[in-house]
Structures are given as structure tokens and as C-alpha cells.
KOLMARLO-114975 format. One record per residue: residue in one letter; x, y, z of N, C-alpha, C in turn; residue number from 0. Coordinates in Angstrom, 3 decimals. Last residue first. Example, Ala and Ser with C-alpha at 12.3 -4.5 7.8 and 13.67 -1.06 7.14 Angstrom:
<recs>
  type       n.X       n.Y       n.Z      ca.X      ca.Y      ca.Z       c.X       c.Y       c.Z  seq
     S    12.850    -2.250     7.080    13.670    -1.060     7.140    12.900     0.030     7.870    1
     A    13.190    -5.690     7.800    12.300    -4.500     7.800    13.200    -3.300     7.800    0
</recs>
This chain:
<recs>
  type       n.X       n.Y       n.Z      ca.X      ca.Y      ca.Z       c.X       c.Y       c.Z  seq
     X    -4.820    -1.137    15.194    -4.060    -2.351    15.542    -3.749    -2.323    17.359   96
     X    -4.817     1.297    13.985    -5.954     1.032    14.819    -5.671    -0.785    15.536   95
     X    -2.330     1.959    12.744    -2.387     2.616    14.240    -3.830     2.272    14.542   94
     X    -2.852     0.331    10.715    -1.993    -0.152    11.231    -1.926     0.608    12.690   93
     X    -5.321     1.712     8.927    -5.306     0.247     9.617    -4.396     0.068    10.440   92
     X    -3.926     4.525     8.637    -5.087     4.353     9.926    -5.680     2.658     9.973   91
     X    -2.276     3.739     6.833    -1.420     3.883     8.460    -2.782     4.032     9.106   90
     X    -3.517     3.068     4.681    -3.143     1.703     5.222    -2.472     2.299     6.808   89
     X    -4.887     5.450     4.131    -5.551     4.269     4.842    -4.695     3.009     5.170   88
     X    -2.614     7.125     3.086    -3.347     7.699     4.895    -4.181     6.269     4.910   87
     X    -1.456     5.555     1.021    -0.984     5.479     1.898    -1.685     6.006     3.746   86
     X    -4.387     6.046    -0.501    -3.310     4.967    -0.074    -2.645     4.618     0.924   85
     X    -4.078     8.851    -1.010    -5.041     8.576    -0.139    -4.847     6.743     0.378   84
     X    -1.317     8.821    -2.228    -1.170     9.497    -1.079    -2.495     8.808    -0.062   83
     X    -0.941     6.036    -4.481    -1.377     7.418    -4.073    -1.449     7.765    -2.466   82
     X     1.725     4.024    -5.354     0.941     3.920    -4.559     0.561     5.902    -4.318   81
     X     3.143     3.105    -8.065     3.357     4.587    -7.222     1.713     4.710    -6.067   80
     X     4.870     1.009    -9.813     3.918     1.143    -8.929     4.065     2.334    -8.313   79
     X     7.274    -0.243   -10.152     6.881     0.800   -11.275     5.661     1.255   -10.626   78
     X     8.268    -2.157    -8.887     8.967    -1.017    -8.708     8.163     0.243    -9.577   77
     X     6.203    -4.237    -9.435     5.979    -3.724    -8.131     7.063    -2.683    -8.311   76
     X     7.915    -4.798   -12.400     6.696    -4.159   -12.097     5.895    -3.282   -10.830   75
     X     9.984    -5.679   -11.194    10.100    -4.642   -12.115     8.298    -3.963   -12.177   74
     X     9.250    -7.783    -9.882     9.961    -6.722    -9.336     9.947    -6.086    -9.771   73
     X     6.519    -9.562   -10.812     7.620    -9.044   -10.800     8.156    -8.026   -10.687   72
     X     3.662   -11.331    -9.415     4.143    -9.484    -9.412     5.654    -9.937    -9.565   71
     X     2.758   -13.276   -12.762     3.145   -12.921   -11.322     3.828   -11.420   -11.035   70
     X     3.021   -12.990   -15.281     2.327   -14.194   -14.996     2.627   -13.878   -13.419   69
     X     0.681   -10.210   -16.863     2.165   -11.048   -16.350     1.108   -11.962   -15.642   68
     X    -0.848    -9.858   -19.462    -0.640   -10.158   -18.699     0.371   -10.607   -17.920   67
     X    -1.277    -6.356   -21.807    -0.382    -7.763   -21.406    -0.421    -8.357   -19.894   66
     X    -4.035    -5.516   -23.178    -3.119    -5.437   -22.053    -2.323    -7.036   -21.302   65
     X    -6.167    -5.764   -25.253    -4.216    -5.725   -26.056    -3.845    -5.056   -24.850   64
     X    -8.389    -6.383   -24.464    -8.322    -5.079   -24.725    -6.861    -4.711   -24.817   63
     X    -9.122    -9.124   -25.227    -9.298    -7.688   -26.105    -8.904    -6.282   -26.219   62
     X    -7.006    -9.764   -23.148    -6.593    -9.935   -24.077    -7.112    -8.768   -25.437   61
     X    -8.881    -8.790   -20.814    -7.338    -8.106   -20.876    -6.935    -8.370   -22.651   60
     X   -10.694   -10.722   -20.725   -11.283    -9.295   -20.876    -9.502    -8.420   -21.235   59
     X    -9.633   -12.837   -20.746   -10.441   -12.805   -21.729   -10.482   -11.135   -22.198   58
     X    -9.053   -12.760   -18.095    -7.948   -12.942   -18.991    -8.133   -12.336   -20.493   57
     X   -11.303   -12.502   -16.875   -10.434   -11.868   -16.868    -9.577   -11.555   -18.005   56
     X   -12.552   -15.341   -17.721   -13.159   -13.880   -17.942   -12.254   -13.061   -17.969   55
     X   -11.070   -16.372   -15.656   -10.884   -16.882   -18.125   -11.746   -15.743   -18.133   54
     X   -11.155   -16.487   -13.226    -9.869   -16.108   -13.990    -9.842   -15.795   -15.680   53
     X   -14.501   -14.987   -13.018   -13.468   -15.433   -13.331   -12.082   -15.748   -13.832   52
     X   -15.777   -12.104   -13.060   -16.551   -13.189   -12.098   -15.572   -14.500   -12.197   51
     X   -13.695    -9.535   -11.925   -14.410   -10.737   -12.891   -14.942   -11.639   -12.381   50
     X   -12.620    -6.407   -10.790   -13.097    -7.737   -10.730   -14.050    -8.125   -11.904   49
     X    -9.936    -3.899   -11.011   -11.532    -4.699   -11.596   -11.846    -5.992   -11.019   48
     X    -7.772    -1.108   -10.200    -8.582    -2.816   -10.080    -9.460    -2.506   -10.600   47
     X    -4.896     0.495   -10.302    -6.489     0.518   -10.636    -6.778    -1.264   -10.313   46
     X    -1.709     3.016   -10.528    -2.674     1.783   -10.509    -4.195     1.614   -10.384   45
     X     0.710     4.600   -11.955    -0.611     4.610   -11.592    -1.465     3.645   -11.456   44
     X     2.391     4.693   -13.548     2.781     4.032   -11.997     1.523     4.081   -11.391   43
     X     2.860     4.732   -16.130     2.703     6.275   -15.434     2.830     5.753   -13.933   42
     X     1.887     2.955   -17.292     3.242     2.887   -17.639     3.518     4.433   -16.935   41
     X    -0.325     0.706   -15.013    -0.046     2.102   -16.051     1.246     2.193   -16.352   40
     X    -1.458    -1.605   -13.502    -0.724    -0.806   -13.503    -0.226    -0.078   -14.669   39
     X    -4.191    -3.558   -12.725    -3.674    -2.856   -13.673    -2.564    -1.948   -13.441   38
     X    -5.515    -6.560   -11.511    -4.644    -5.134   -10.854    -3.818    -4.834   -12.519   37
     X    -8.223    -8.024   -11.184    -7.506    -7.717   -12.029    -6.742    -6.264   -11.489   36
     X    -9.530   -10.933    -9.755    -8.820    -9.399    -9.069    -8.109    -9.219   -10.249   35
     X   -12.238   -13.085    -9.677   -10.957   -12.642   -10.248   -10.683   -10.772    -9.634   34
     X   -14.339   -14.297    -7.496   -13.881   -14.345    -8.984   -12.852   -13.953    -8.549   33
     X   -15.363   -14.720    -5.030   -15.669   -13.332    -5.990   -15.192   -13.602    -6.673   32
     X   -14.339   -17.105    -3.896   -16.044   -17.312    -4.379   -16.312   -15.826    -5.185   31
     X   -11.106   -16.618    -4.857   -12.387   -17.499    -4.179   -13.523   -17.037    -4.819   30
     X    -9.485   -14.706    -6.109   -10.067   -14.803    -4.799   -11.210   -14.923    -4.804   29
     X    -6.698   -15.113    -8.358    -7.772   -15.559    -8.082    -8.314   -15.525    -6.398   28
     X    -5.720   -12.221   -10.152    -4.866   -12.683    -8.700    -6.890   -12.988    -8.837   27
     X    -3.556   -10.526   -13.179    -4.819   -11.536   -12.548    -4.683   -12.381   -11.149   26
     X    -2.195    -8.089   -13.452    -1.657    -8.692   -12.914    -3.242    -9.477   -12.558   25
     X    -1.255    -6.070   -16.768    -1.699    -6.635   -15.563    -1.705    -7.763   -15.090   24
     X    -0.283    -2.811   -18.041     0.280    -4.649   -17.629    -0.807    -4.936   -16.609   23
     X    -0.896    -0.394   -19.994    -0.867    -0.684   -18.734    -0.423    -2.608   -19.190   22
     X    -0.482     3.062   -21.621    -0.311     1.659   -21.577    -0.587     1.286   -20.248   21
     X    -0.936     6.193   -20.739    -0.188     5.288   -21.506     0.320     4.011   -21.896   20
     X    -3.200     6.152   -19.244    -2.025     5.971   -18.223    -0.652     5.158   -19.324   19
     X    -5.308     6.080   -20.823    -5.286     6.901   -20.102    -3.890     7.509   -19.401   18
     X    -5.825     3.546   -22.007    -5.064     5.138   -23.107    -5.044     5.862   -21.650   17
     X    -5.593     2.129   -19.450    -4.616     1.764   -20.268    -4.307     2.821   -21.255   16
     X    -8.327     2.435   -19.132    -7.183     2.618   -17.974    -6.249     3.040   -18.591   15
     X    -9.439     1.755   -21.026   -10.028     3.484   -21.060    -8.944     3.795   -20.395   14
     X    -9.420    -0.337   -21.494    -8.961    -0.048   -22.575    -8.660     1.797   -22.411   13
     X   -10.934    -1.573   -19.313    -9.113    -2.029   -19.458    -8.428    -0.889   -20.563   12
     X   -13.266    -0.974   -19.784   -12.405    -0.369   -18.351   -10.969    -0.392   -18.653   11
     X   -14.076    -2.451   -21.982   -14.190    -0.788   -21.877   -13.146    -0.374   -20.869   10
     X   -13.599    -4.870   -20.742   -12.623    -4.573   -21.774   -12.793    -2.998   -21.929    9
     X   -15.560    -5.014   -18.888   -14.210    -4.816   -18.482   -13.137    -4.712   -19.364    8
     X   -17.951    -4.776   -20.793   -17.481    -3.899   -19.517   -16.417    -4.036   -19.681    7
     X   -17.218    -7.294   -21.983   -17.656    -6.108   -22.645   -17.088    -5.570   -21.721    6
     X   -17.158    -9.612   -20.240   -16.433    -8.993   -21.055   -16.463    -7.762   -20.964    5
     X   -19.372    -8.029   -16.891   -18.976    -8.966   -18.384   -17.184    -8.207   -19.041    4
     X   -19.042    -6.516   -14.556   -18.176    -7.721   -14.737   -18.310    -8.802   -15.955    3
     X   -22.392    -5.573   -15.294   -21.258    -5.546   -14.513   -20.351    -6.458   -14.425    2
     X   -23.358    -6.072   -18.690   -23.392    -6.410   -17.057   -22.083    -5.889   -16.257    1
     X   -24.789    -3.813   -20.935   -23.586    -4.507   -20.516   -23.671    -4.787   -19.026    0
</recs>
């Protein structure tokens, strides 16, 4: 299995998702790397993948029966629980400013 095939990323989606009791995700296109798949858990727990494309992506979510939204809705960004090691790297970007 290649890195960023189907296959793969349906393993990933499927392993996230029993893991964190379900998950939603969120496909966000960036440029010449493909696709950003942000998963969020029904636990608040979050995760990424990349695809080499949006229809890969999509592709890869559908097998693996994780619903896509069509944008971050509120309800979702509220369900989010950003981890602690999270939070220490975004304040050592902002105090190296």
C-alpha cells in the first residue's frame, strides 16, 4: 500500500474513527500537496492525513463510512479538544514573534 493511497487512508480513517468512537471530517485543499483531511472523534480528539487529492480524500472517507462536512461548523470546532502538547507549540510560535 502507498503512502497516501486509498487503501492506506481508509485503514487510517477507519482505525481513527473505532478508536475515538466515530469521527467527521473536514477535507481542506492545499495546493501542490493535495488534500488535508482533519478528523475529529466523537471524544474531541483530533488527527490529520494527507491525500494526494481532494477525490482521493473524499474517496478515502467515504469507504471508510466517515461523514464529510462541507465546512468547519461551529458545532464541530466546539467539539474539538485541542491537546496540551498543542497548545505548548502554538505559545512557543507566538512568544518567538
Amino acid at each position: 500500500m502507498a503512502e497516501g493511497s486509498v487503501t492506506t487512508l481508509t485503514s487510517e480513517i477507519k482505525s481513527f474513527a473505532a478508536g475515538h468512537g466515530g469521527a467527521k471530517a473536514v477535507i481542506e485543499y492545499v495546493g501542490k500537496r493535495g488534500a488535508r483531511i482533519v478528523l475529529v472523534g466523537e471524544d474531541g480528539e483530533w488527527s490529520d492525513q494527507f491525500a494526494q487529492d481532494t477525490g482521493v480524500a473524499r474517496e478515502a472517507c467515504s469507504h471508510a463510512g466517515v461523514e464529510v462536512e462541507n465546512a468547519w461548523e461551529r458545532e464541530l470546532l466546539e467539539q474539538m479538544r485541542p491537546s496540551n502538547d498543542l497548545w505548548r507549540s502554538m505559545a512557543r510560535r507566538s512568544m518567538a514573534r
